[in-house]
C-alpha positions in Angstrom: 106.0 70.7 107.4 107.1 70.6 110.8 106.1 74.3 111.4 102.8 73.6 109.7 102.0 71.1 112.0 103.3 73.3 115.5 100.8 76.2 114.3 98.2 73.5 114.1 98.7 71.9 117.4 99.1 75.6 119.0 96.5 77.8 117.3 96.6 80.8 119.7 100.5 81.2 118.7 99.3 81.9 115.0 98.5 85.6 114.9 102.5 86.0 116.5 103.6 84.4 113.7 101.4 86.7 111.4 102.1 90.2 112.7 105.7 89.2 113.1 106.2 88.2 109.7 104.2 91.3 108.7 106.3 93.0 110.8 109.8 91.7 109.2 108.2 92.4 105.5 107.5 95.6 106.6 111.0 96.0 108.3 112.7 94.8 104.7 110.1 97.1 102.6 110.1 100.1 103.7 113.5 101.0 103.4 113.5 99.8 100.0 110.5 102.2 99.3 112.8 105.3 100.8 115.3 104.5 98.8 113.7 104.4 95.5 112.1 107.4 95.8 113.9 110.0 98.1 116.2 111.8 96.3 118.5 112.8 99.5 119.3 108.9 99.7 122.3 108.3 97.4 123.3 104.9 96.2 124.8 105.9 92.4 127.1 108.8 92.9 128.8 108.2 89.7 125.7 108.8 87.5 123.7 110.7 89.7 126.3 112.9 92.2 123.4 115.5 93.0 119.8 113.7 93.2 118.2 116.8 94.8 118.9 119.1 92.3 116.2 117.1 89.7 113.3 117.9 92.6 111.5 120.6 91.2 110.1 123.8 93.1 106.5 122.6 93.1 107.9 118.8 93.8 106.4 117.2 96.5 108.8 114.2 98.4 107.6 114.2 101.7 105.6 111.1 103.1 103.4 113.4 104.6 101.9 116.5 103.1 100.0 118.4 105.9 99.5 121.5 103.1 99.4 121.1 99.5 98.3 124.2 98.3 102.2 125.4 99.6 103.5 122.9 96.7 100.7 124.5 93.8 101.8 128.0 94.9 105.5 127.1 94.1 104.7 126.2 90.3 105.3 129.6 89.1 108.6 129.5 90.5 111.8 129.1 88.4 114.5 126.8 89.6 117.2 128.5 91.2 120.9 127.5 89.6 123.7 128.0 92.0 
C-alpha cells in the first residue's frame, strides 16, 4: 500500500517504475527462453550429454535468420555421423 500511495503522490516517477520492472522481467525471461530452446546450452548432461547432435541439417536455432532459403536447401542433406 505504501508504494501505491508514493506512485500516486509522485506520478511522473511511474513510467521508471514501469520500464524498470519490464526491464527486470525481461532480464529474468530471456535467459530462461535461451535455455529452453538452444541446444548448445546444457543443463542435463546425464540424459542429454550431446544436445547438438539432435539439430537437424535443415534445423534452424538462430534468433535471427537473415536467409532462409540456406536452411530449405539443406533438407536434402543427410546427417553426418562421426
Amino acid at each position: 500500500m505504501a508504494f501505491i500511495s508514493f506512485v500516486r503522490a509522485n506520478p511522473a516517477l511511474a513510467p521508471l517504475f514501469l520500464f524498470a520492472g519490464g526491464g527486470c522481467a525481461a532480464a529474468v525471461t530471456y535467459p530462461l527462453y535461451l535455455l529452453k530452446t538452444h541446444p548448445e546450452i546444457q543443463i542435463d548432461k546425464k540424459n542429454n550429454p550431446y544436445p547438438w547432435q539432435r539439430v537437424q541439417q535443415h534445423q534452424h536455432i538462430k534468433f535471427i535468420n537473415t536467409y532462409p532459403e540456406f536452411y530449405e536447401k539443406r533438407k536434402e542433406f543427410k546427417h553426418p555421423t562421426y
